[in-house]
KOLZAMAR-682936 format. One line per field, with one value per residue: x, z, y of N, C-alpha, C in turn. Coordinates in pm, whole numbers. Example, Ala and Ser with C-alpha at 12.3 -4.5 7.8 and 13.67 -1.06 7.14 Angstrom:
% residues 2
n.px: (1319,1285) .
n.pz: (780,708) .
n.py: (-569,-225) .
ca.px: (1230,1367) .
ca.pz: (780,714) .
ca.py: (-450,-106) .
c.px: (1320,1290) .
c.pz: (780,787) .
c.py: (-330,3) .
END
This chain:
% residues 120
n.px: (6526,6194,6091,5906,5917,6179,6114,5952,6111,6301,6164,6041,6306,6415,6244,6256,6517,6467,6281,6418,6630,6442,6340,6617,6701,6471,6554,6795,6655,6548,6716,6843,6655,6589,6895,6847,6658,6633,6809,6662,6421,6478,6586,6323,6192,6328,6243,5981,5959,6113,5904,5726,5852,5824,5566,5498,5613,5477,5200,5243,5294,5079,4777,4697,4931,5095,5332,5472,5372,5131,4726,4610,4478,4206,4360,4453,4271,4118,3870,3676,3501,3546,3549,3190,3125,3366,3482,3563,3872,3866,4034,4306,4293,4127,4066,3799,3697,3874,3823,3589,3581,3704,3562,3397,3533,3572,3331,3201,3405,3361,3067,3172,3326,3122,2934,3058,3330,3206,2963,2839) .
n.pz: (11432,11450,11504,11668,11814,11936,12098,12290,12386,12551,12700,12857,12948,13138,13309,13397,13538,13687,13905,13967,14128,14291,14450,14572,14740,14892,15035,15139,15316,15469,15553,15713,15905,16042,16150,16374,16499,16704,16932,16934,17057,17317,17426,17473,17577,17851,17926,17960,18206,18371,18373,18497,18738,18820,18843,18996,19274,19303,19327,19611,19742,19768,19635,19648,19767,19822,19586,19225,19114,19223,19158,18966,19012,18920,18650,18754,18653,18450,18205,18265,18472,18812,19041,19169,19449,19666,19710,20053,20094,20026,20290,20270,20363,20294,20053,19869,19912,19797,19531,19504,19505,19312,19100,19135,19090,18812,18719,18749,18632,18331,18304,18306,18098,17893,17895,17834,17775,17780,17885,18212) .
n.py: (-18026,-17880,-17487,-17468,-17737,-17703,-17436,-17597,-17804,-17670,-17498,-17714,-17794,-17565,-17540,-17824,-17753,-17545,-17675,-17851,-17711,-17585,-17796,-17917,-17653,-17715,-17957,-17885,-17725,-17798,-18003,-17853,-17771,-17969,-18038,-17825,-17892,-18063,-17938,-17711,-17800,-17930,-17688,-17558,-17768,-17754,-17477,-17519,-17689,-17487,-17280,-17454,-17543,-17308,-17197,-17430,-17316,-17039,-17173,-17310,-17086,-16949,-16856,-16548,-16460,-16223,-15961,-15989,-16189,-16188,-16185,-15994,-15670,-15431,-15208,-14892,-14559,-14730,-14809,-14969,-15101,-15125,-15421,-15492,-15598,-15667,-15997,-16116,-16236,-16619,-16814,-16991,-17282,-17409,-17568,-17618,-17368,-17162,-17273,-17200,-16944,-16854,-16904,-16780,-16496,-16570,-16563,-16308,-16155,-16234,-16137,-15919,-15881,-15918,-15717,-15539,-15225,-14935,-14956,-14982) .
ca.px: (6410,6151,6101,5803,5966,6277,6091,5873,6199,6383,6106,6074,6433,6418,6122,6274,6631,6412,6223,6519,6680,6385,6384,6740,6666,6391,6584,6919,6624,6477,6811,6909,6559,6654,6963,6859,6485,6698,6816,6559,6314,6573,6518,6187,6118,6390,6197,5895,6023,6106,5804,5650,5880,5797,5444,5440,5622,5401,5093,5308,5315,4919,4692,4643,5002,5157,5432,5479,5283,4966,4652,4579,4314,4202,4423,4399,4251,4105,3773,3623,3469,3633,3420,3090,3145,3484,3447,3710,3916,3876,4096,4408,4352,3999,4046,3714,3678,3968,3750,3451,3595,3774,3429,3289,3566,3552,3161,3191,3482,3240,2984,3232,3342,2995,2868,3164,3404,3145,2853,2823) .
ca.pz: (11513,11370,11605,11815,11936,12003,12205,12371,12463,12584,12769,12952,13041,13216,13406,13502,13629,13807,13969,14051,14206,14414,14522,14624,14794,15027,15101,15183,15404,15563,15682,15847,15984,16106,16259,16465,16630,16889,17038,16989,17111,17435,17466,17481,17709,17914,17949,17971,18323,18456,18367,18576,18885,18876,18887,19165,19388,19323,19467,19756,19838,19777,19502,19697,19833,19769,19513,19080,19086,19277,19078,18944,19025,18795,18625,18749,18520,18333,18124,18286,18568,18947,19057,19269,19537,19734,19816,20111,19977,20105,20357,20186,20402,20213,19865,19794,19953,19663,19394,19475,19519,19166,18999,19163,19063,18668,18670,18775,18520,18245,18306,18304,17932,17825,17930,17729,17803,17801,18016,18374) .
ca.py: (-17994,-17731,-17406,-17472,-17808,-17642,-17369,-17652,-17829,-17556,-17504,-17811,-17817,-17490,-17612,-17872,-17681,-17457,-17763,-17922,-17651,-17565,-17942,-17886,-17542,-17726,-18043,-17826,-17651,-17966,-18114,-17777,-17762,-18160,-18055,-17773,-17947,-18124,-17797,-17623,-17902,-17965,-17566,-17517,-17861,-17697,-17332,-17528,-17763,-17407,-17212,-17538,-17489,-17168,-17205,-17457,-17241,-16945,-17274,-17314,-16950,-16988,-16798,-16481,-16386,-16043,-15987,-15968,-16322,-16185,-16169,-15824,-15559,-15372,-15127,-14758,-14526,-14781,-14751,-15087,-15026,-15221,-15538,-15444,-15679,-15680,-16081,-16109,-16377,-16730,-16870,-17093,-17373,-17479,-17557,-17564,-17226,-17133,-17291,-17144,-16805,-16849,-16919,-16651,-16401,-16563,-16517,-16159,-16117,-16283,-16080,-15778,-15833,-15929,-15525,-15403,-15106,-14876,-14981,-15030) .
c.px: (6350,6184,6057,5828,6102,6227,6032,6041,6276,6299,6070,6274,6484,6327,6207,6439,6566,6341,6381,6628,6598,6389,6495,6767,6568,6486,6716,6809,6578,6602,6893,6798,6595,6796,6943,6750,6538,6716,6732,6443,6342,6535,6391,6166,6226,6283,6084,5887,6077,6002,5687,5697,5862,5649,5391,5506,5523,5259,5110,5299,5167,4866,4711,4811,5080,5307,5402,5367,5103,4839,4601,4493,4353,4290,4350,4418,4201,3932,3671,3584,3517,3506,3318,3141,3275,3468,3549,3743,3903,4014,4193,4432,4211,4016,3924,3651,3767,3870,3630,3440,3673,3650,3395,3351,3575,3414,3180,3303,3419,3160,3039,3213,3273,2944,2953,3240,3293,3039,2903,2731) .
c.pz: (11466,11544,11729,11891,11976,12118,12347,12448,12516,12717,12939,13024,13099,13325,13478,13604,13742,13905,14060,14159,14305,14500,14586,14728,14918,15045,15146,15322,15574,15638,15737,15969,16093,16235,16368,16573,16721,16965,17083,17089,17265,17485,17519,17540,17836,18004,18024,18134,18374,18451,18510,18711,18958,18930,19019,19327,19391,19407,19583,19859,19821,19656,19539,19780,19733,19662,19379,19072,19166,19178,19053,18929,18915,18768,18684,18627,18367,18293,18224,18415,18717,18955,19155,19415,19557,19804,19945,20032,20081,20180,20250,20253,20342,20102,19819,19820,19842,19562,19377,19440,19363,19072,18979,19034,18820,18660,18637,18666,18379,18216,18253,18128,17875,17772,17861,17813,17829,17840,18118,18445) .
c.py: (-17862,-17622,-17401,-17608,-17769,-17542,-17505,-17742,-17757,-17523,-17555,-17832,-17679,-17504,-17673,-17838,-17599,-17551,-17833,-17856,-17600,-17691,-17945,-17785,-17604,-17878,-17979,-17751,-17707,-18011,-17975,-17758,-17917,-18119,-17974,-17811,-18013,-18049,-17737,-17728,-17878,-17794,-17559,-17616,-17780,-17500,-17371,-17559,-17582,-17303,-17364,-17531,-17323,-17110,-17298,-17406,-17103,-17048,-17299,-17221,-16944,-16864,-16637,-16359,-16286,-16097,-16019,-16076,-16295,-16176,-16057,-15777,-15517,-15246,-14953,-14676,-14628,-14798,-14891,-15063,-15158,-15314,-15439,-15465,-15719,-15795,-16030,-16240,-16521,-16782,-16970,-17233,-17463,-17472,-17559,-17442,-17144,-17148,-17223,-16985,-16757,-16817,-16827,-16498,-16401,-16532,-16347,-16108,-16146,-16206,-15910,-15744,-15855,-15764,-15501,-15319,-14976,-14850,-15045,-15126) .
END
């Protein structure tokens, strides 16, 4: 064999060791990825089923009641200026007195981060 097909084969059969060992490298990666998606899967529907009981007892206790889950005023000291209009809050025994009062408070939040941080 002259030189330049010795380099050219030499070549190719480092190619393909390095091919074949990356091939080897992602299917050794694939069947550990394979065995752990059941757990993790089973996890995370698991977190999910209590992030959901957790949310329909905060509906139970209603939108509006006190405690970590209440909906948060605006930060003190903060650059944004408090809503205008203090609705009172709707009654919890009218849901569409809830929905309407939701709208209201996303409009007025809408409008907030439209103006920016630094207009009023």
């Amino acid at each position: 064999m002259s030189a330049p097909q010795s380099l050219l084969q030499a070549a190719f059969n480092r190619f393909s060791a390095r091919l074949g060992n990356r091939l080897l490298d992602s299917a050794a990666q694939l069947a550990e990825l394979a065995q752990q998606a059941p757990g993790q899967l089973q996890q995370e529907w698991s977190v999910f089923w209590q992030e959901v009981e957790l949310e329909a007892q905060r509906l139970e206790r209603g939108p509006f009641a006190g405690g970590t889950n209440a909906a948060p005023g605006p930060a003190a000291g903060s650059a944004w200026p408090s809503a205008a209009p203090q609705d009172p809050r709707p009654s919890a025994s009218d849901p569409q007195d809830l929905i309407d009062g939701l709208r209201a408070r996303v409009a007025h939040l809408t409008q907030r981060l439209e103006q920016g941080p630094g207009r009023s």
